[in-house]
C-alpha positions as CSV (number, residue, x, y, z in Angstrom):
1,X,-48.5,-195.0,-43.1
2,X,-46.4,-197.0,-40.9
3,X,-47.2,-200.4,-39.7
4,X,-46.0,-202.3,-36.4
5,X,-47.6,-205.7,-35.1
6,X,-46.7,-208.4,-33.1
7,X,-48.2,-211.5,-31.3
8,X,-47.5,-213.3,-28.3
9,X,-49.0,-216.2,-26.2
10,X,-50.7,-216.0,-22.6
11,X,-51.2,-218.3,-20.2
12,X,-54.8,-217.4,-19.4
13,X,-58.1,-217.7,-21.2
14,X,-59.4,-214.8,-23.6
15,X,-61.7,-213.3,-20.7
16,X,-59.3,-212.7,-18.2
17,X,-56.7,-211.1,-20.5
18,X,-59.6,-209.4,-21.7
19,X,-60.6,-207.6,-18.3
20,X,-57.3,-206.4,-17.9
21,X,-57.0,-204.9,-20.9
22,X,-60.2,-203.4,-20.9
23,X,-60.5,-201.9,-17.7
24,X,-59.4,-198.4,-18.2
25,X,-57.3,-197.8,-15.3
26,X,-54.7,-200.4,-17.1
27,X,-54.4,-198.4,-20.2
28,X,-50.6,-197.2,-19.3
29,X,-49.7,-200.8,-19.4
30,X,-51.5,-202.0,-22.3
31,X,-51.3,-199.3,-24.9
32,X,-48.4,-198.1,-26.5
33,X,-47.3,-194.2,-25.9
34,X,-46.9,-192.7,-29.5
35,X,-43.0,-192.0,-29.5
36,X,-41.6,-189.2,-31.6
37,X,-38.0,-189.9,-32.9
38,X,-36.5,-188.1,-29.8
39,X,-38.4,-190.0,-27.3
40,X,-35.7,-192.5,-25.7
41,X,-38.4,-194.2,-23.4
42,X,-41.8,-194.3,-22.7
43,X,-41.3,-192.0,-19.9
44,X,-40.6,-188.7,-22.0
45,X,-43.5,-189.8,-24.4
46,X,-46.0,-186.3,-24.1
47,X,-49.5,-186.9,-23.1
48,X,-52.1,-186.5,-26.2
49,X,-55.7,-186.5,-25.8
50,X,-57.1,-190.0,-27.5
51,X,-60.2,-192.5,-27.8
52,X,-60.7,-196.1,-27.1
53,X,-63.4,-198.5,-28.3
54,X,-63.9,-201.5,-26.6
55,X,-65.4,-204.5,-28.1
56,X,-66.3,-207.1,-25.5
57,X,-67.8,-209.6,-27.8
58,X,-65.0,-209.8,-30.3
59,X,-62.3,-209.7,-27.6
60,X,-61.1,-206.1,-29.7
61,X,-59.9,-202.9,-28.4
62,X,-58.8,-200.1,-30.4
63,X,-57.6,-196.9,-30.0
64,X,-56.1,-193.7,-31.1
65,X,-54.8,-190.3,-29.9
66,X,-55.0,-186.9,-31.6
67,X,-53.3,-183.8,-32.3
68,X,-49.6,-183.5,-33.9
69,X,-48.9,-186.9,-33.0
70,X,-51.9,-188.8,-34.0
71,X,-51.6,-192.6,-34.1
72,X,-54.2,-195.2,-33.7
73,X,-53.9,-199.3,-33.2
74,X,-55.7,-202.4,-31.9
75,X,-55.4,-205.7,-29.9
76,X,-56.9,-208.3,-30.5
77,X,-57.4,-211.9,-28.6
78,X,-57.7,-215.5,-29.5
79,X,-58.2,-218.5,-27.6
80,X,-55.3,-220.9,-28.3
81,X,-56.3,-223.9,-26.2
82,X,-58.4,-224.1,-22.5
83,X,-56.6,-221.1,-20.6
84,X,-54.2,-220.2,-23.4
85,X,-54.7,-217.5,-25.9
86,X,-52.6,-215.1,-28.1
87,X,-52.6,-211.7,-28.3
88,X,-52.2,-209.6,-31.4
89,X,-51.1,-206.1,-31.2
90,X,-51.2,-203.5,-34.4
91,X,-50.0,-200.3,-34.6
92,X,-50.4,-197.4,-37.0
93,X,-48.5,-194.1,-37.6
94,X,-48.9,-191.6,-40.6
95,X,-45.6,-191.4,-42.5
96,X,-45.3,-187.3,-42.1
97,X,-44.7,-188.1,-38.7
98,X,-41.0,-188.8,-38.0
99,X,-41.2,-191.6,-35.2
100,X,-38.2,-193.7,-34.5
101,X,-39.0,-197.5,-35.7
102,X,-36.3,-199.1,-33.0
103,X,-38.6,-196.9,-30.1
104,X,-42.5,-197.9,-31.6
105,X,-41.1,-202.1,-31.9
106,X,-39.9,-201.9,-28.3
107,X,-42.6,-199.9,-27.2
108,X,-45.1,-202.3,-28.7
109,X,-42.8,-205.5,-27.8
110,X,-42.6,-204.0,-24.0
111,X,-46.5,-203.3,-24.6
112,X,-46.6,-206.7,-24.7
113,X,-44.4,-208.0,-22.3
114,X,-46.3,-205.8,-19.6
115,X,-49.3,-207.3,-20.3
116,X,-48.2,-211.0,-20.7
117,X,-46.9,-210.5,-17.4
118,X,-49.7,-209.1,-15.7
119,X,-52.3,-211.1,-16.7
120,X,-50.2,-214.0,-15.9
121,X,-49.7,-213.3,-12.1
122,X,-53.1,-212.2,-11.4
123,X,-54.9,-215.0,-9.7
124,X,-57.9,-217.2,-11.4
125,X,-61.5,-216.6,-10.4
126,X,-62.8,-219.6,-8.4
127,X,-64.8,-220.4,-10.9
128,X,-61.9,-221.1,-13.3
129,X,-60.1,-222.8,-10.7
130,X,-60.0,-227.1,-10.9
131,X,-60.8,-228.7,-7.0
């Protein structure tokens, strides 16, 4: 099995990066494409059938895709300081498959990014907000 996983810090409490990452609809930007070795980008990664697990009280989401190019991973968040928290990211791919390591760490560092900046320019609930 191969292992990837890599962290990086928010600017935005637990429950908002949550909700984006939760909500279904952001799953191209949140989760990683399993990347073959002769996938160059994330835009000639095929389409596989998967499953995602959402845990809302543990601030967890996993998921996984099947077929010839199974892979599964999770994210997981932790609240840093008041409107700060830091996101872990793991992925995992069996060893018979031959998957390029440079394409899965920038795929899961650009995973990442996407979210980090996403999260970041969506605007705070009132309720957040200090007046």
């Amino acid at each position: 099995m191969s292992e990837y996983e890599h962290s990086i810090v928010v600017e935005a409490a637990p429950e908002a990066v949550f909700d984006f990452v939760s909500d279904i609809q952001n799953s191209p930007v949140s989760i990683p494409a399993a990347l073959p070795s002769n996938t160059q980008s994330l835009a000639e990664a095929r389409a596989t059938d998967g499953w995602v697990r959402i845990y809302a009280g543990e601030y967890l989401l996993e998921w996984g895709s099947d077929g010839d190019q199974s892979y599964s991973g999770w994210l997981q968040i932790e609240e840093m300081d008041d409107d700060i928290s830091e996101i872990t990211m793991h992925l995992s791919y069996p060893s018979r498959l031959d998957f390029s390591e440079a394409a899965v760490r920038q795929e899961l560092l650009s995973a990442m990014q996407r979210i980090k900046e996403r999260v970041e320019r969506r605007p705070q609930s009132l309720d957040t907000l200090s007046l």
